[in-house]
C-alpha positions in Angstrom: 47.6 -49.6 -50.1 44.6 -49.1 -52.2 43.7 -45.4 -53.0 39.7 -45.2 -53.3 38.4 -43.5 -56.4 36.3 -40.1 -56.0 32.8 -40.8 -56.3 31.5 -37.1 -56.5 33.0 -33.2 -57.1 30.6 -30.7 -56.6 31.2 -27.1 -57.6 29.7 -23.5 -56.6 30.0 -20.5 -57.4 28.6 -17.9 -54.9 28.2 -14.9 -54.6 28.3 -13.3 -50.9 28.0 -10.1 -49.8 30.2 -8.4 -47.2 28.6 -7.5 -43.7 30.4 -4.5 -44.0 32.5 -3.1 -47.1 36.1 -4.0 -46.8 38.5 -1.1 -48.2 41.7 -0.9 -49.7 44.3 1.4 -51.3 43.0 0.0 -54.9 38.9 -0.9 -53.9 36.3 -1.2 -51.9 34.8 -4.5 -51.7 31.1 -5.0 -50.9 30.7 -8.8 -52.0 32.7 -11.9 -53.0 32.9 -14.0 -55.4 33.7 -17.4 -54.5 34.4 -20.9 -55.7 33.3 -23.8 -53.3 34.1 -27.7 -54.1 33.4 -30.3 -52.4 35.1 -33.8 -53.3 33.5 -37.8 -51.9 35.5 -40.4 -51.4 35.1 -43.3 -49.2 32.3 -42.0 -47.1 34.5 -38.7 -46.4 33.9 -35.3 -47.9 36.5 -33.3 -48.6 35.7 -29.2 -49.2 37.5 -26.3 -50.4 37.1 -23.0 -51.9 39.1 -20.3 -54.0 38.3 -16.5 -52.8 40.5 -14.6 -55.3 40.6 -10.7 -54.3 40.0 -8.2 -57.3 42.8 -6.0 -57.7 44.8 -8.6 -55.6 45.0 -11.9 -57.7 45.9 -12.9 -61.0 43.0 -14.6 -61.4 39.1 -14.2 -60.3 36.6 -16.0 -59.0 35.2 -16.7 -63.1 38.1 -17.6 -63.9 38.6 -19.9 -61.8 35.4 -21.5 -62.2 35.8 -21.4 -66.2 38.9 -23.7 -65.7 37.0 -26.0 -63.0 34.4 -26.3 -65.6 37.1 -27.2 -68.3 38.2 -29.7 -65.9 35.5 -31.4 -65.1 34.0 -31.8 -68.3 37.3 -33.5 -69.4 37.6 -35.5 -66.3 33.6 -35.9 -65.5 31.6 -37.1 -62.6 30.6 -33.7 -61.3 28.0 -31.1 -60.6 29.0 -27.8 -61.0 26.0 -24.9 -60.5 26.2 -21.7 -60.4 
């Protein structure tokens, strides 16, 4: 069975605020950050997203995007806007 290649990764990074400010213990939250791909292949798009809570995660949402970036530019075929 044959595997077909990606054609396309698109990348986002969004910002999106909160209909209502979500509280915790450590923050309040009144947007998020957010990653969105979307991967082509074979007539079928794929999509995903990381959503990395401040205070919560290792990582956030830059971060993540720094190393999609990173990525891509070693791996190419992609659009990635911010």
């Amino acid at each position: 069975m044959e595997i077909a290649a990606v054609e396309q990764i698109r990348a986002w990074l969004i910002d999106l605020p909160m209909a209502a400010p979500f509280a915790s213990a450590r923050s309040a939250l009144r947007n998020r950050r957010v990653v969105v791909l979307s991967v082509d292949r074979a007539g079928i798009t794929g999509w995903g997203e990381a959503a990395p809570v401040p205070g919560h995660t290792v990582e956030s949402a830059d971060e993540v995007w720094a190393s999609l970036r990173l990525l891509l530019a070693v791996h190419g075929s992609s659009a990635a806007t911010r």
